[in-house]
N, C-alpha and C positions, 0 to 999 in steps of 0.2 A: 914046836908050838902046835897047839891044838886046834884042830877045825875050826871050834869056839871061836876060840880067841882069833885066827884068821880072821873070820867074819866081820869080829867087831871090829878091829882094826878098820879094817875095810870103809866100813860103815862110817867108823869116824873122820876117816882121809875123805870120804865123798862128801860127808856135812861139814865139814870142815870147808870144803875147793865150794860148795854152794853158798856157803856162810859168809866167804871169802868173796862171791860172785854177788851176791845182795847186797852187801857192804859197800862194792865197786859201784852197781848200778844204783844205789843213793846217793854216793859221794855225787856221781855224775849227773844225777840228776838236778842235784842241790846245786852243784856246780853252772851247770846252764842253766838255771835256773834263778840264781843271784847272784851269779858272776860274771858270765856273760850271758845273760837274760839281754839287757839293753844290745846290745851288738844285731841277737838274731831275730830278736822284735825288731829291728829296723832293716834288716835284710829281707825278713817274712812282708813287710811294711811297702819296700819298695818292689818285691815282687806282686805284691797281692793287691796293694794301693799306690797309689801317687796322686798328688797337685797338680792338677791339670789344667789348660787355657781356659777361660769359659770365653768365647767371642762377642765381644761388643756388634748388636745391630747397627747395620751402616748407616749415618744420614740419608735422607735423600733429597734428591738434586730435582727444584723444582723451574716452570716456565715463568716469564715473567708476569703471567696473570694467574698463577697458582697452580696451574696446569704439571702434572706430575711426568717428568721424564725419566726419574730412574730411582728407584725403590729396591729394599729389599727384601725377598719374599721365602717363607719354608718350602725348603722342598724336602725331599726324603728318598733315602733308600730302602728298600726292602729287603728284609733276613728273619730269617726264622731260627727258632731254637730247636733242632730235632727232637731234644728227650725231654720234650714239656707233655707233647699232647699226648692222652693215652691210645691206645689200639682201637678199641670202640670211635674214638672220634675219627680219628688217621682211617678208617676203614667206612664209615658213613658219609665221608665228606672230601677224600683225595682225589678220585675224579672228576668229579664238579669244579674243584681249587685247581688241579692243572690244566684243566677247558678255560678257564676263566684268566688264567696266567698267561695264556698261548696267546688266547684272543687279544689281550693288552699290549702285551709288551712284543709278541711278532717275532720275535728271536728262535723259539722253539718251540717243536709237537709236543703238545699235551701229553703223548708218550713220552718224552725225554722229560718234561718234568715230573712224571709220576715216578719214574725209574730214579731221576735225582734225587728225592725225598727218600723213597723207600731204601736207597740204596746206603744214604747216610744215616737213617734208621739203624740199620742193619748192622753197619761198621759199631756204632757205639754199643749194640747188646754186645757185642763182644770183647770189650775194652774199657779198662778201670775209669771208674769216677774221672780219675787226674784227667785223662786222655781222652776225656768226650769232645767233639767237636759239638761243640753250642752256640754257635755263629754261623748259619749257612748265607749267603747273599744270593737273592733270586736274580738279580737282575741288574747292571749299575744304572741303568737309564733311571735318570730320579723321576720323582711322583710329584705333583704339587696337590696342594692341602685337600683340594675334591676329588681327586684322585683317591686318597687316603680312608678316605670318611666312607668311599665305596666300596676300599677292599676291606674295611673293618665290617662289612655287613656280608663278607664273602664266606664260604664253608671254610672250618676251622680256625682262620682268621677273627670271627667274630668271639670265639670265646678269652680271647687277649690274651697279653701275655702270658697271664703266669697256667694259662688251661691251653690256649692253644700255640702260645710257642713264638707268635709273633712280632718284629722286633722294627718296629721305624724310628729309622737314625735321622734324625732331621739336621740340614745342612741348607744353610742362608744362601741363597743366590741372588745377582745382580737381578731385574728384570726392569723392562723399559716397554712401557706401555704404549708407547708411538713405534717400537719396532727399531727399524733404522734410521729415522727421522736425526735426523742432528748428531748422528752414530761416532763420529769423529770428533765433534765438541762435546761429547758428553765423555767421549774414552773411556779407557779401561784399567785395569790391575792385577797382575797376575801374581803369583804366589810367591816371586821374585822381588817383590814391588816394585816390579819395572810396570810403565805403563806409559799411558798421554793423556792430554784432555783435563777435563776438569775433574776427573776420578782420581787422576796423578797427580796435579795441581794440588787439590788440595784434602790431598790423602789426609791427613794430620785433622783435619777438622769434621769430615766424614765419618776417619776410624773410629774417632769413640776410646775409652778406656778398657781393653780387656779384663774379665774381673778371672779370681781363681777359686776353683771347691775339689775338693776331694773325691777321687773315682774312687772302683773298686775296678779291676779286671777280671775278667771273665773270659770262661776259657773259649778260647777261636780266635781271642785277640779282642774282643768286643772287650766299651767300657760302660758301668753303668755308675753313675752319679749317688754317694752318700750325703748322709748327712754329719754336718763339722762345724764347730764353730769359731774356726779360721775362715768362714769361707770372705769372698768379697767377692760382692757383685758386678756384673760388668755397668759400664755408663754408654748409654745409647751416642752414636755421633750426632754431631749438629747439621740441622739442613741450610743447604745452600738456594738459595733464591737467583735466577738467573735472569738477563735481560730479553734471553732469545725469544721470538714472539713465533709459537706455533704456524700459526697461520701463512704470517713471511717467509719463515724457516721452507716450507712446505712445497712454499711457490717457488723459493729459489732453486729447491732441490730437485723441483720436476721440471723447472724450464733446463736449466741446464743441462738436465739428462738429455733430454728433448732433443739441444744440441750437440753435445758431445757426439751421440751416436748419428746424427744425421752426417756431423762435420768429420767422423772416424777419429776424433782426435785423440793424442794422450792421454790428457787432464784438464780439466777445468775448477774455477771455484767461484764462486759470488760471495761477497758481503755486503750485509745492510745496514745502514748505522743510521741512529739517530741524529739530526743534526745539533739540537741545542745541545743534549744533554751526554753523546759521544757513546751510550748505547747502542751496543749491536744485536740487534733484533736478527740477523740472519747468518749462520759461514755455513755454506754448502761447496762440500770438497768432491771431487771424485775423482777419481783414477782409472784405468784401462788394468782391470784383470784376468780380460781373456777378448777374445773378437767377439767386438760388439756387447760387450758387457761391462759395467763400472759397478766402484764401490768407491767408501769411501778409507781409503787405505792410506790417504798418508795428508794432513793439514795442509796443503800449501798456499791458503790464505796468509798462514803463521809462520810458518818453520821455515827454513834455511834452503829446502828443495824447493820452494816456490820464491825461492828470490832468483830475480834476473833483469835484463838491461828492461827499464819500464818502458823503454822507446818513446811515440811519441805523446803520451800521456802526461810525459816531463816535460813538454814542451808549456806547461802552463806556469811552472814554477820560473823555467827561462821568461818567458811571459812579464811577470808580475817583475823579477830582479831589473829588467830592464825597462820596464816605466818606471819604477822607483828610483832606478839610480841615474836615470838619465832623460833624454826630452825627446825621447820616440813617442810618437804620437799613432794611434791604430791609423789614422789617415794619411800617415806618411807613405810613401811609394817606394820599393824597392824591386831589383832588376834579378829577374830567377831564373833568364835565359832558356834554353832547350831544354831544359832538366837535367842538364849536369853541369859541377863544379869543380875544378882543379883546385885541391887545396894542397900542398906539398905534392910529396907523391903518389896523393890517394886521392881516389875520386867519389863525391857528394852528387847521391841522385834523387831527385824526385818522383814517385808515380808515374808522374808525366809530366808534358813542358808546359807552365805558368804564364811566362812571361813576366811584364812586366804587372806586379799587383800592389796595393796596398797592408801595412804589418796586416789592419784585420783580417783579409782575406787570406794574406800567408798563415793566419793562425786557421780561417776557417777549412781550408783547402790542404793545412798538413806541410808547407812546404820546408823541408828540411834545407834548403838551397837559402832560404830568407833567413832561417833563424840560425844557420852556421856564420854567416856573414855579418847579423847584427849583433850574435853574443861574441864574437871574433873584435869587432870596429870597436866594442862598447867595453870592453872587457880583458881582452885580449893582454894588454899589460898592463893587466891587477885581476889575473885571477882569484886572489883571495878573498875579494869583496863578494865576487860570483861565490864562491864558497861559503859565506860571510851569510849569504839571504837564507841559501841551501838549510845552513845551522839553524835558523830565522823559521825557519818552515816546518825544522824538526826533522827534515831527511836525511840528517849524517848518523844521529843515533838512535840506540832503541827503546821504545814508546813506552817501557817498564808493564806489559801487557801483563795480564792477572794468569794466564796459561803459560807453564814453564815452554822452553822451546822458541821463544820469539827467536827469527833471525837476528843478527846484527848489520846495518846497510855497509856496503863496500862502495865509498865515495871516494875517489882519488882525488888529492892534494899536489899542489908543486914541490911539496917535501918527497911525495911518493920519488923514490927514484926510477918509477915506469912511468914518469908525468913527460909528455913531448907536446910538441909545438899541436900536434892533433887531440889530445886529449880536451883542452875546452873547448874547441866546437864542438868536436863527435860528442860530447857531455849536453851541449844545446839541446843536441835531439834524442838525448834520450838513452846513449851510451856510454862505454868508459865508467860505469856505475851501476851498482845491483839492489834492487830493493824490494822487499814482501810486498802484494797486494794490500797487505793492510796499512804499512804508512804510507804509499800513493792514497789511500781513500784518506786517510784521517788528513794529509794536507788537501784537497778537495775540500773534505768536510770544513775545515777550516773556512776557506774560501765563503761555502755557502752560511758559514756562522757569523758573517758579520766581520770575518779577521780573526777570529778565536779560537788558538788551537788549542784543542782539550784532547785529552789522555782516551784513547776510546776503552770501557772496561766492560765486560761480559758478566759479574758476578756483581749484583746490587747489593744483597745482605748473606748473611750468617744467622741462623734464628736455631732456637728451639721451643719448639712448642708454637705459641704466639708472642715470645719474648724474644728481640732482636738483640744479637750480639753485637755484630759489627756490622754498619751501612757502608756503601762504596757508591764516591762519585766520580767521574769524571774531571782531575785534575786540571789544572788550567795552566799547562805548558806557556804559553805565550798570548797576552791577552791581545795584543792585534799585531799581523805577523804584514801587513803595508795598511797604505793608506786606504781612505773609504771611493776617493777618485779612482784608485789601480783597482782596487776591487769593483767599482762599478763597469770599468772598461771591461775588465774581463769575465764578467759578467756576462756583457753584450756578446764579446765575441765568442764563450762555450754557448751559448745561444743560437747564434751565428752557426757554429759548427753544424747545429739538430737542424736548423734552419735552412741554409744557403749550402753545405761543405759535404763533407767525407761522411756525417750520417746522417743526411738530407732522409735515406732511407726510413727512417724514424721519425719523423716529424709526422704532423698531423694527428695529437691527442687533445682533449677536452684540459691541459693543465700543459706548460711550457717545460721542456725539460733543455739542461743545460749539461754539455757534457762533452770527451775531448776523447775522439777515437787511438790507439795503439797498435802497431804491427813491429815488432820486431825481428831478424834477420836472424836466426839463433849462429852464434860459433861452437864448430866444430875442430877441434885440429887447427886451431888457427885460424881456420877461413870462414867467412859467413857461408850459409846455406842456403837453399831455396825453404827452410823449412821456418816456420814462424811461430811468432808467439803473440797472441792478438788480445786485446782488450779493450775497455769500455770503463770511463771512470765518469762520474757526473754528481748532480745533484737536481731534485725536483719535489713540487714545482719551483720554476727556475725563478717566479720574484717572492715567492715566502717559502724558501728551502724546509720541508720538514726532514727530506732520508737525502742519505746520499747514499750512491752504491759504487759499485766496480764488481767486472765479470772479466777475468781471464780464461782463457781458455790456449791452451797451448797444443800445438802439432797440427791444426784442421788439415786436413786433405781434399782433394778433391781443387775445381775451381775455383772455391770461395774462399780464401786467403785471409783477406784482408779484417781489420778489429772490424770496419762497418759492416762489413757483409756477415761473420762470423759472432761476434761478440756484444754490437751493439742490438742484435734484435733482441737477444737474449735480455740486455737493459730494461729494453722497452715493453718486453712482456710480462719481467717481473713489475716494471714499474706502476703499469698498466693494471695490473692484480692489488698493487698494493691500494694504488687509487680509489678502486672500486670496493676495497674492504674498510677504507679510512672515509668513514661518512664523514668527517672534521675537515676534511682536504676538500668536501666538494665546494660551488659555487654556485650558489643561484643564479640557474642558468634564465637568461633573458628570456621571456613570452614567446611561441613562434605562431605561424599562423598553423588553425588547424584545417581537417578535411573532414565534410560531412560532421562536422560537432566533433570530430575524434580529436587526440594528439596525433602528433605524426608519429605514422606504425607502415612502414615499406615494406621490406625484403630480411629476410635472415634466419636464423636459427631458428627452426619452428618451437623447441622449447624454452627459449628463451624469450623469445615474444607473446610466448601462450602464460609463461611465468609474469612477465611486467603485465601485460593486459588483466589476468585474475586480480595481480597486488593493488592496481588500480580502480577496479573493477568495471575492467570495460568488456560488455558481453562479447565472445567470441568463439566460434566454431568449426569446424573443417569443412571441406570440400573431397568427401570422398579418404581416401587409404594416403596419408600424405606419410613421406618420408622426413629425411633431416634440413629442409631447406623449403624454404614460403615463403609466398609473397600475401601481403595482408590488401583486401579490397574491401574498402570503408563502405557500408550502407548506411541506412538513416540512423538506425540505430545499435547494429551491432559491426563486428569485422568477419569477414570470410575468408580462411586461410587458403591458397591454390598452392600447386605443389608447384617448386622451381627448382627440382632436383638437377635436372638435367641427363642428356645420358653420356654414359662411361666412352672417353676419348673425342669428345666434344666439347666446346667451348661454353661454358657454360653463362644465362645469364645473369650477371650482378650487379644490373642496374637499381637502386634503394637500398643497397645494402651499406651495410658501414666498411672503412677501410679494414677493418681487421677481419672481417667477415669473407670480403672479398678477395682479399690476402689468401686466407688459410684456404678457400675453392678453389685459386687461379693456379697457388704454387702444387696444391697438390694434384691436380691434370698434369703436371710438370710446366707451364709456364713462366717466363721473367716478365715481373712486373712491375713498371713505370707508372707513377702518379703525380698526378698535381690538384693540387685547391685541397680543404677539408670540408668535411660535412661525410655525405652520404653521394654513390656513385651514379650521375647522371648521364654516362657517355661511356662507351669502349670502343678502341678500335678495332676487335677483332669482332665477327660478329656471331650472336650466341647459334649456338647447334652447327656451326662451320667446325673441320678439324682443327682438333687441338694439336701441334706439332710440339713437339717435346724440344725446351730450352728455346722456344721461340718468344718476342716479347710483345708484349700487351700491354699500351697505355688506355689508364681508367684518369676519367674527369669527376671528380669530386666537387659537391656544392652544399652549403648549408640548406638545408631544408628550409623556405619561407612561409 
């Protein structure tokens, strides 16, 4: 064969193998193309796109005068797009943007972020399209919406996305504009949808409807939102309307702290409820999270960890089952010996020894020795009737509360097979049975309603917009739970208590408070403790009931033990707060005489007396550099304030002052303070500028001003 012909051979073998090569690479083409086309448009599909969540805005959870406690607001991350901005910009404006960044967000020098930018610059000039990082995150600490609006006026950032590269992810956050106010009743949700409170409660109605729209992905992992018309929009949650009343809420949460930390104790909690209507205007919880500091970490108004033996706060329910079922009379007399009683082989003690006293005074004086022996005589064979009032009262089950987590009460029965010969007395006073602060109040509340136990609920409506879904009232469990005679008795004697008893201490306010102190023994290992669990359940004012409360507080330390010492001031301060914010509750107080043409203006808080005399308008002026305490000296026609500070570890004077005034001067020099009469303090026996001895006591004579 000839060169020639070699050649062409050749030639034709290689168009031929190319001929053969373009033939393959159309078949294949055609082939993915309309054969499996569909397969790799929805693999390119789910790489490059997907249907993604779009999150419903949460309801939010309002007070019960419209007062917003928890909303939910944009916040933002910040991320930049490296290979948006050009060099000119990145080089006029990087310095300034890392001063600017440093200064913000605190985390790092201005040099580290300059070097972070340019560094990830840098990486992408070198690396294909596919493989740019176009997603940097500056920082995770989120932005809220002014925040944003400042960095969009910042170098570089202001030329926006698509010129200078910048990238805010906005993401919904809880926020609560009273802070920690009510922080445990409002609760939380975490990404688990574990949570508490009225956020877990009633998650479902909050949520809202997630809607769904089509992203596109973007390379770092970021996504950015197209347009589809599949999409569906999400539906905003509904707001919840609650009954919690700022103001109460407010008071409860600072008295209490007040005491908590004075008393070192573990926990405490208050709540406030309305009486007619079974609204709870207040549950202030808190807990011991480190020395000398609380939160509010775990409900124990509600939940299961604040149920325990209610001691003697149940002695009202013993109370009421025993004038109802039988013909004990408050004037009848019973024998309570030295303060203690052999019942089997355990022994019943009292504070201290009674004698002999009448049911009223065993009710006002606490004596667990009276009322072992008259729920024992009365009761004793047919405890189920004792059982019988208990159901009557609503103490044996649970109150169906609107916040998931209610405890359920642990009342022993004669069925129980731990039921013994001791279990209904020790049940008299208060043991052998477990129950949340919150149904001790709602039976109280009871009491103060006339007999009407109503469902207490914290969640009035459901709305959106100004269009109400669902109203909530307060159920009417048992419309009279004794008679109007049992209820007037015992009436007198929680009176009696504030009055005459165990917390005398509290007595002498402008409104009658009626209420029935608590100390219980806690078990440990079997055995009671020296350690306690104290409270304070009532209602006020005590002849036209509008709140009724209860304060526990568990663990107090120190010498002040007991519910009155511990538990009831705390009552009496919230009560005292609520008083003075509920113009409705006051009383037209009778005419007094005045001094020098004035009202009567004595002793007390200089800003406070300098506030009533402007609101009045009664002319008034200082004497010179006065501090936090004055006495007021009436002229013809105006008042002159003298200063009645006193000096530090002296006795100070508090004659014209009021009892609460006097109070909070006496105990903080460290003195114990004894009172009698009301009005304003006309007598002391220790005398002013003598040393003040620390734990030493001082009785003050109180008189209505004439």
């Amino acid at each position: 064969m000839s060169i020639k012909k070699a050649i062409l051979v050749r030639v034709r073998i290689a168009y031929l193998l190319v001929a053969v090569f373009a033939i393959g690479v159309v078949v294949r083409i055609v082939w993915l193309q309309w054969v499996d086309g569909t397969k790799w448009h929805t693999i390119a599909r789910k790489r490059m796109t997907d249907y993604r969540i779009v999150k419903a805005v949460r309801g939010n959870i309002y007070a019960d005068d419209g007062s917003l406690l928890a909303t939910s607001l944009p916040f933002y991350r910040l991320a930049i797009d490296p290979t948006v901005a050009k060099d000119t910009t990145i080089a006029k404006g990087l310095d300034s943007l890392a001063i600017l960044l440093s200064n913000y967000f605190g985390d790092r020098t201005p040099d580290e972020y300059r070097r972070r930018i340019k560094d990830i610059r840098k990486f992408n000039e070198h690396v294909k399209d596919g493989d740019q990082k176009q997603y940097l995150v500056m920082n995770q600490k989120l932005i809220d919406y002014q925040g944003k609006k400042m960095m969009e006026k910042w170098p570089i950032f202001r030329y926006g996305r698509n010129k200078g590269g910048v990238i805010f992810e906005r993401l919904d956050r809880r926020y609560r504009p009273f802070k920690f106010l009510a922080q445990r009743t409002i609760g939380f949700l975490n990404d688990k949808k574990q949570g508490a409170g009225l956020e877990f409660s009633y998650n479902k109605q909050l949520a809202g409807q997630n809607g769904r729209a089509l992203f596109q992905r973007m390379s770092g992992g970021a996504w950015k939102p197209i347009g589809d018309a599949d999409e569906v929009d999400p539906e905003q949650g509904f707001d919840i309307q609650t009954t919690i009343n700022i103001n109460v809420q407010d008071v409860a949460e600072t008295s209490l702290l007040r005491a908590l930390q004075k008393h070192r104790a573990n926990y405490g909690c208050v709540m406030v409820m309305e009486v007619a209507t079974g609204e709870i205007k207040a549950i202030a919880n808190l807990g011991k999270i480190g020395e000398g500091v609380y939160g509010e970490n775990y409900n124990y108004a509600v939940g299961p960890q604040g149920r325990t033996n209610p001691g003697s706060t149940f002695k009202l329910a013993s109370m009421i089952a025993l004038l109802e079922e039988t013909r004990v009379s408050p004037m009848d007399s019973i024998e309570t010996g030295n303060g203690e009683y052999r019942f089997y082989d355990r022994v019943m003690r009292d504070a201290k020894a009674h004698g002999k006293v009448t049911v009223q005074e065993a009710f006002e004086v606490s004596s667990n020795i009276a009322f072992v022996k008259l729920v024992h005589q009365n009761f004793g064979n047919k405890p189920d009737r004792f059982i019988h009032y208990l159901e009557s009262f609503g103490l044996t089950r649970p109150l169906g509360f609107q916040m998931m987590g209610e405890a359920v009460p642990l009342i022993r029965t004669p069925k129980n097979p731990t039921w013994s010969g001791l279990s209904l007395p020790w049940m008299a006073v208060g043991y052998e049975n477990e129950m949340s602060p919150l149904q001790i109040l709602t039976f109280y509340n009871a009491v103060a309603n006339h007999g009407k136990l109503i469902q207490p609920i914290i969640v009035r409506q459901i709305r959106t917009a100004d269009e109400t879904l669902e109203a909530y009232q307060g159920r009417v469990m048992n419309e009279k739970i004794c008679s109007d005679a049992t209820l007037e008795k015992v009436t007198r004697m929680l009176e009696g208590v504030v009055e005459r008893g165990t917390a005398k201490n509290i007595a002498g306010s402008a409104y009658k408070i009626a209420g029935k102190t608590g100390t219980t023994q806690k078990l440990r290992n079997g055995r009671y403790t020296k350690s306690y669990y104290t409270s304070f359940a009532g209602f006020f004012p005590a002849h036209r009931p509008k709140y009724s409360c209860i304060v526990v507080i568990d663990g107090p330390q120190g010498f002040e033990q007991y519910g009155s010492d511990v538990a009831a001031p705390v009552f009496k301060e919230v009560a005292d707060k609520i008083y003075a914010l509920d113009v409705e509750m006051h009383k037209m107080m009778p005419e007094r005489g005045k001094v020098s043409g004035f009202p009567v203006v004595r002793a007390g808080n200089l800003d406070d007396m300098q506030y009533l005399c402007n609101e009045i308008g009664i002319s008034n002026h200082a004497d010179g550099n006065l501090q936090e305490w004055a006495v007021a000296v009436a002229g013809s026609k105006s008042i002159t304030w003298a200063n009645r500070q006193g000096k530090p570890g002296k006795v100070p004077d508090v004659t014209g002052m009021t009892l609460r005034d006097a109070l909070y001067i006496l105990e903080n020099r460290g003195l114990r303070v004894r009172y009698s009469g009301k009005g304003r303090v006309v007598n002391q026996s220790q005398s002013p500028g003598s040393l003040a001895l620390k734990n030493s006591t001082i009785t003050i004579q109180l008189e209505e001003p004439m």
